[in-house]
ROMAR-403998 format. One record per atom (N, C-alpha, C): chain; residue in one letter; atom name; x, y, z. Coordinates in steps of 0.001 Angstrom, whole numbers, padded with zeros to 6 digits. Layout:
REM ROMAR-403998
+-------+-----+------+---------+---------+---------+
| chain | res | atom |      xx |      yy |      zz |
+-------+-----+------+---------+---------+---------+
|     A |   a |   CA |       X |       Y |       Z |
...
+-------+-----+------+---------+---------+---------+
***
This chain:
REM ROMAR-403998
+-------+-----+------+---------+---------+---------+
| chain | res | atom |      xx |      yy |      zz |
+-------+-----+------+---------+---------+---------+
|     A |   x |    N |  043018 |  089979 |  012355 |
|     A |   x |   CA |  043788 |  091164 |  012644 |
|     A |   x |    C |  044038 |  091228 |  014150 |
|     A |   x |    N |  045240 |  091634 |  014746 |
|     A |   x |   CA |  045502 |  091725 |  015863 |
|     A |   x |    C |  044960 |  092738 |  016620 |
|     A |   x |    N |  044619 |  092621 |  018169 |
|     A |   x |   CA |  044274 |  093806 |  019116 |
|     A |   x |    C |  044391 |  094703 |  019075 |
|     A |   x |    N |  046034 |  094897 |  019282 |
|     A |   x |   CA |  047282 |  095451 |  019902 |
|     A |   x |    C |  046934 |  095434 |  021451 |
|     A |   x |    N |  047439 |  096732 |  021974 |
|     A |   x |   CA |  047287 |  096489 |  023263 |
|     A |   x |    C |  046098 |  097597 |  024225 |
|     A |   x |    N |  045470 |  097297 |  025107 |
|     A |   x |   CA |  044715 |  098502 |  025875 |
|     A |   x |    C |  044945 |  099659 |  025400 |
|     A |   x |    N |  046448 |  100330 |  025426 |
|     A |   x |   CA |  047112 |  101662 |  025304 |
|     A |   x |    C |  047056 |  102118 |  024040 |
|     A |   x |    N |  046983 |  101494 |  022682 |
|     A |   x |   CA |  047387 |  101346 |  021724 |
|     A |   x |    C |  046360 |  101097 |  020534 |
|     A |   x |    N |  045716 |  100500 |  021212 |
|     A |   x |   CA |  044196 |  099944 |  020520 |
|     A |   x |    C |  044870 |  099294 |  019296 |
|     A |   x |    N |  044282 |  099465 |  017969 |
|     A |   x |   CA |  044639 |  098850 |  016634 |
|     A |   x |    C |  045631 |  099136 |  015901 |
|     A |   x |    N |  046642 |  100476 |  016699 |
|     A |   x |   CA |  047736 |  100768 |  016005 |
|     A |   x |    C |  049163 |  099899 |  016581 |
|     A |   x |    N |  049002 |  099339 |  017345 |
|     A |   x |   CA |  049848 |  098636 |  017933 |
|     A |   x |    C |  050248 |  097452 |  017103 |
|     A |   x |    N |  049385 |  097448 |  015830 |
|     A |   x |   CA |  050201 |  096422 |  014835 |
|     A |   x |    C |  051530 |  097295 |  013730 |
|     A |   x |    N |  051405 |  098798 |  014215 |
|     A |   x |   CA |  052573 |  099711 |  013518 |
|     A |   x |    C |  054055 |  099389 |  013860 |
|     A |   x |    N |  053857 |  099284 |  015746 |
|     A |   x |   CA |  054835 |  099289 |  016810 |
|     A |   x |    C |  055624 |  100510 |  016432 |
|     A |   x |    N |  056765 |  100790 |  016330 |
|     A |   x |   CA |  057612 |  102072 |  016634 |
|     A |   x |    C |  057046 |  102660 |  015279 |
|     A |   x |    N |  056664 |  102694 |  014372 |
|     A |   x |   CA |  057020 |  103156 |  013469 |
|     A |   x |    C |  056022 |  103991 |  012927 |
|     A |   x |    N |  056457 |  105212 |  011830 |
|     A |   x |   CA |  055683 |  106174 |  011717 |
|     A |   x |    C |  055023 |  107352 |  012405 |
|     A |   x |    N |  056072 |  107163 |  013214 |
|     A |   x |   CA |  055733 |  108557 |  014558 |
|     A |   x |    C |  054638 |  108336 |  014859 |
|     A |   x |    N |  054337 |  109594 |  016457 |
|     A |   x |   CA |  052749 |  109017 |  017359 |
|     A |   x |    C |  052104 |  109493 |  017316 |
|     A |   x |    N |  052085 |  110678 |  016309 |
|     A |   x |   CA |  050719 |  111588 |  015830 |
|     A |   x |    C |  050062 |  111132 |  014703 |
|     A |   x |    N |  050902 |  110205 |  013525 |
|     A |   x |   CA |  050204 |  109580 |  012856 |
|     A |   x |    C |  049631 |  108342 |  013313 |
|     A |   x |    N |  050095 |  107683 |  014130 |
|     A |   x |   CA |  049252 |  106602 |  014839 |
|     A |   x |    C |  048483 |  107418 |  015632 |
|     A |   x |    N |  048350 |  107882 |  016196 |
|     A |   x |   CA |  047053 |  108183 |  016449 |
|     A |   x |    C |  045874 |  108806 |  015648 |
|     A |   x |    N |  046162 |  109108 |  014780 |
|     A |   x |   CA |  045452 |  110038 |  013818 |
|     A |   x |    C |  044751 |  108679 |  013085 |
|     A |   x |    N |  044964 |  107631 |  012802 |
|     A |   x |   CA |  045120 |  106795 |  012377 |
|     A |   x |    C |  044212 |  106067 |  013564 |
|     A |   x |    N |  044708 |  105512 |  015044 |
|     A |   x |   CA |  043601 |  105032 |  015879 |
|     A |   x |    C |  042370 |  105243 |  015701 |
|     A |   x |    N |  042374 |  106916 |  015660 |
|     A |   x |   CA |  040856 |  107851 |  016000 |
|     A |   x |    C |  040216 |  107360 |  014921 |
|     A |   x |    N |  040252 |  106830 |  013354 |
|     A |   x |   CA |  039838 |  107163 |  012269 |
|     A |   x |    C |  039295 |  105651 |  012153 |
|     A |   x |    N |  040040 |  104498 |  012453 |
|     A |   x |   CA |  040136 |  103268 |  012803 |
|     A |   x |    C |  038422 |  103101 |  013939 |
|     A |   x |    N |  038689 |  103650 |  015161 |
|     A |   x |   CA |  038118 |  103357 |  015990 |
|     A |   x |    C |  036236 |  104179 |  015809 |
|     A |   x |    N |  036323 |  105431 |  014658 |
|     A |   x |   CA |  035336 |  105558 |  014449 |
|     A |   x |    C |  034220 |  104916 |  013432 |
|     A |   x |    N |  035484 |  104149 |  012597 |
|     A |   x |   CA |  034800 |  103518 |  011547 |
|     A |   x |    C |  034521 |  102291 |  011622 |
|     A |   x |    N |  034663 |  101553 |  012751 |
|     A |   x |   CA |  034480 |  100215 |  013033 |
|     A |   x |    C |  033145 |  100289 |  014140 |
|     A |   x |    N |  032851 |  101456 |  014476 |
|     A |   x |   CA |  031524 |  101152 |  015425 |
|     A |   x |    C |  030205 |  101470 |  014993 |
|     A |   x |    N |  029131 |  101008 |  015481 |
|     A |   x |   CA |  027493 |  101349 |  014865 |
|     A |   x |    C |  027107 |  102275 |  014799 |
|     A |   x |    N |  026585 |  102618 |  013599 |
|     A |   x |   CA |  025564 |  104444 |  013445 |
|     A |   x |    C |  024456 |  103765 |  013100 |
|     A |   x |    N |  023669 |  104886 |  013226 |
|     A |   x |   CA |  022303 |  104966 |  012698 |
|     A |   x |    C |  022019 |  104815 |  011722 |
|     A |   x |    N |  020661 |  104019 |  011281 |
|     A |   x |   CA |  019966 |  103738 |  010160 |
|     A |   x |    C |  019019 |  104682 |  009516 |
|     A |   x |    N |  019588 |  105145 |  008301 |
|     A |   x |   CA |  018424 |  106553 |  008128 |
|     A |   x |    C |  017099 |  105795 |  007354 |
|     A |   x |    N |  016902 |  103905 |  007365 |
|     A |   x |   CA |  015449 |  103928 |  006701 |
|     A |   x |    C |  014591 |  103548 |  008315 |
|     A |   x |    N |  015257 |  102350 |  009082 |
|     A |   x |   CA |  014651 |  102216 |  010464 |
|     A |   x |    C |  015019 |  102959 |  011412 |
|     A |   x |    N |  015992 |  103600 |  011445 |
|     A |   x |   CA |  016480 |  104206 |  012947 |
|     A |   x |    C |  017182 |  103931 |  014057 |
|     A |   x |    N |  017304 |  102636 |  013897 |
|     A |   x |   CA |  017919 |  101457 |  014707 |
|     A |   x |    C |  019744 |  101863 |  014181 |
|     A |   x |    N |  020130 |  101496 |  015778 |
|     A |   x |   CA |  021846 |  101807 |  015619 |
|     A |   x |    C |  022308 |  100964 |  015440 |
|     A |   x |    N |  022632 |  100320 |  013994 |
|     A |   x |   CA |  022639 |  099307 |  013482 |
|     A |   x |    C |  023605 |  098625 |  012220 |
|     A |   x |    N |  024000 |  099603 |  011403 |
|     A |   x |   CA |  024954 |  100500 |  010568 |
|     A |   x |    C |  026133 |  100135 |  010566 |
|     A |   x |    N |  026316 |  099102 |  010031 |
|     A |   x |   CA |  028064 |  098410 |  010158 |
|     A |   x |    C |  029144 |  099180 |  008796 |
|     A |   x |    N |  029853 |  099332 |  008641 |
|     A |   x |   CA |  030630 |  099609 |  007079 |
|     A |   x |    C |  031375 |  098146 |  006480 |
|     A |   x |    N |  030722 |  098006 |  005280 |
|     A |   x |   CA |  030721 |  096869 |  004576 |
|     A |   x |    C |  032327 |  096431 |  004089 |
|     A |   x |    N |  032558 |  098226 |  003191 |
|     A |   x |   CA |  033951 |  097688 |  002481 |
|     A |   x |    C |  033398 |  099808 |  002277 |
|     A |   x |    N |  034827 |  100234 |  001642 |
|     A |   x |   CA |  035256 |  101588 |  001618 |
|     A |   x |    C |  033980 |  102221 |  000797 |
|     A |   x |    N |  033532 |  102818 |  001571 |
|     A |   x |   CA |  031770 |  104048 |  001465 |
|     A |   x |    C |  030706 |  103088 |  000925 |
|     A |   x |    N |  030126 |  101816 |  001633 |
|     A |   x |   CA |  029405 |  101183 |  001895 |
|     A |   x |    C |  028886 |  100552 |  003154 |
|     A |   x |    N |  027584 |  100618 |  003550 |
|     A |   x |   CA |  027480 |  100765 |  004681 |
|     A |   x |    C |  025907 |  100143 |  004488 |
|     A |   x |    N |  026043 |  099283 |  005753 |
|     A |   x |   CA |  024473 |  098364 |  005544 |
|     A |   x |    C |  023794 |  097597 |  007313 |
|     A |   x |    N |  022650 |  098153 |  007014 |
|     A |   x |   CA |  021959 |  098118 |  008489 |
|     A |   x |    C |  021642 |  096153 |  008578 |
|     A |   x |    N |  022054 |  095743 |  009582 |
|     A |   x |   CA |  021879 |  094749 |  010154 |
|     A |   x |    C |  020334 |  094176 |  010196 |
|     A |   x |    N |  019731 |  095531 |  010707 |
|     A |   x |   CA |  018535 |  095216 |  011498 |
|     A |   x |    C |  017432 |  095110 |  009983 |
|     A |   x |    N |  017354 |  096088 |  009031 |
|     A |   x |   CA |  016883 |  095938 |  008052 |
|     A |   x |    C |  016853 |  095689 |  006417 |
|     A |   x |    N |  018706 |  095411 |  006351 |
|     A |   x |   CA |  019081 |  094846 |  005447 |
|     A |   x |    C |  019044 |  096342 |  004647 |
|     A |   x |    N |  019019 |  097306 |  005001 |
|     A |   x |   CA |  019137 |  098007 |  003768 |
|     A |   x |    C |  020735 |  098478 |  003715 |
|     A |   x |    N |  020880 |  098972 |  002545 |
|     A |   x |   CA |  022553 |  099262 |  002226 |
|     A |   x |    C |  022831 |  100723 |  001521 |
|     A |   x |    N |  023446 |  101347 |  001655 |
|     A |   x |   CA |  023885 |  102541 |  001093 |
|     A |   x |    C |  025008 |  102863 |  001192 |
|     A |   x |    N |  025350 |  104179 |  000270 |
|     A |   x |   CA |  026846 |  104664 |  000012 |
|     A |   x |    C |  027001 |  105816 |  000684 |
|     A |   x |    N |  028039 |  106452 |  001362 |
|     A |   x |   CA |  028255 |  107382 |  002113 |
|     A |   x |    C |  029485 |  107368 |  002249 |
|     A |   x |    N |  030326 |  108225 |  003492 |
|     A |   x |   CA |  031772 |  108737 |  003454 |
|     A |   x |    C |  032519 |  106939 |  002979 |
|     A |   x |    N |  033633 |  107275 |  003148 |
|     A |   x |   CA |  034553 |  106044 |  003326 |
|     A |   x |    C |  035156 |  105594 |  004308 |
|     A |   x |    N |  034831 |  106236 |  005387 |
|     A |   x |   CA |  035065 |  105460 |  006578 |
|     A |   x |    C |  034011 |  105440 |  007315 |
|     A |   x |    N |  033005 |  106575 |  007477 |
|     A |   x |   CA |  032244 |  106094 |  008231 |
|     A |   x |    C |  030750 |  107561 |  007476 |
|     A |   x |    N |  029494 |  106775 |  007888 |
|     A |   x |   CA |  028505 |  107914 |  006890 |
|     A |   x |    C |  028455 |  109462 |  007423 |
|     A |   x |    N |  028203 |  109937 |  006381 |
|     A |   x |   CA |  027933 |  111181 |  006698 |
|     A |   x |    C |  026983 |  111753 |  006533 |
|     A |   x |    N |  026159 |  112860 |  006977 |
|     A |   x |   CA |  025236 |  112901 |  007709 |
|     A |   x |    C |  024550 |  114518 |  006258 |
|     A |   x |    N |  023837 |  114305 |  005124 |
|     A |   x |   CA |  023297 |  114762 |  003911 |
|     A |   x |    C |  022010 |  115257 |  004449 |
|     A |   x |    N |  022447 |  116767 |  004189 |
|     A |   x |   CA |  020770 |  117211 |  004751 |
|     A |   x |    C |  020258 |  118519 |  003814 |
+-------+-----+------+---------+---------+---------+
***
């Protein structure tokens, strides 16, 4: 999958299209679900998302189901 650019981050594979509030709406959602959370069995920020509301810690191999882009936080 492509970069895009600094300005643009991962929506820059849209280019003009679909107006710039849905690309961005779309960046933000992109850019939260691709980075590390926390592990609720070790604790370790570790927490990758596998495939849509699966989600599995690196550090201890464990795996669970939660939002679909990124977990959410069940208390």
């Amino acid at each position: 999958m492509s970069q895009g650019t600094k300005k643009v981050g991962s929506t820059g594979r849209f280019g003009p299209r679909y107006g710039v509030s849905v690309r961005r709406r779309v960046g933000a959602v992109e850019k939260k679900q691709r980075q590390k959370y926390e592990c609720p069995s070790c604790s370790k920020v570790n927490v990758k998302r596998v495939s849509t509301g699966i989600f599995k810690c690196n550090s201890c191999d464990y795996q669970f189901a939660s939002g679909a882009y990124y977990p959410t936080k069940e208390e």
